[in-house]
C-alpha positions in Angstrom: 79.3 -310.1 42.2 83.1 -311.5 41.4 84.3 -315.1 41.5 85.5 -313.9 44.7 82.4 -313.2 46.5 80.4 -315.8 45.1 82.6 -318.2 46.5 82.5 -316.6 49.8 78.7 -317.1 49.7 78.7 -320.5 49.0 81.3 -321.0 51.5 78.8 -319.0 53.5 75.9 -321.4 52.6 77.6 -324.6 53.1 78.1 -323.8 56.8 74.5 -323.1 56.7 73.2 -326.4 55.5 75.6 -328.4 57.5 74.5 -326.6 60.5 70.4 -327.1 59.1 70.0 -323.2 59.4 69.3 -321.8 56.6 65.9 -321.1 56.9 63.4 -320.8 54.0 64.6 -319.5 50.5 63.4 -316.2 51.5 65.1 -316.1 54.6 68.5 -317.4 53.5 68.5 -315.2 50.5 68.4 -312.4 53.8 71.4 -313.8 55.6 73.5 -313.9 52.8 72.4 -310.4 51.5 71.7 -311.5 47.9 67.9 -312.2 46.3 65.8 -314.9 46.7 66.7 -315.5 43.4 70.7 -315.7 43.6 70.1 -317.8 46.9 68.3 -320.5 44.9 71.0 -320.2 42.6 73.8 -320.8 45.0 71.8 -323.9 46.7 71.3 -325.6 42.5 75.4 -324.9 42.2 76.1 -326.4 45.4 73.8 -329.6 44.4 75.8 -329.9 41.5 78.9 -330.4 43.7 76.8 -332.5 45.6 73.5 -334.1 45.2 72.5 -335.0 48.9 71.2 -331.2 49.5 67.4 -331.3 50.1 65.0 -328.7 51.7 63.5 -330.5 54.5 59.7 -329.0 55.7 59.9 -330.4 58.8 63.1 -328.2 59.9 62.7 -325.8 57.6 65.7 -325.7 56.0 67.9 -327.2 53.7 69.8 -330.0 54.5 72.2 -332.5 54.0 70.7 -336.2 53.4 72.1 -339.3 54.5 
């Protein structure tokens, strides 16, 4: 993947977690067309930027805390 893309897909999933639809790790790893692997990735670079991500059960996504 280049610099390019990843930012694209973390673009991709901020959009996603400030819209709470994500979906399970599984299932956000599918909507961005990487692995379930490179999605949790992406979401542990994006709580570096900023720590107020958390996957909420209850929705079933991640989200952004107050």
């Amino acid at each position: 993947m280049t610099f390019d893309q990843y930012q694209e897909k973390l673009d991709q999933l901020s959009k996603l977690i400030m819209h709470s639809n994500t979906g399970s790790p599984f299932e956000l790893a599918k909507r961005l067309n990487v692995s379930e692997r490179t999605a949790r990735r992406l979401v542990e670079k994006l709580k570096t930027k900023d720590q107020s991500i958390t996957f909420c059960r209850k929705v079933g996504s991640y989200i952004l805390k107050n």
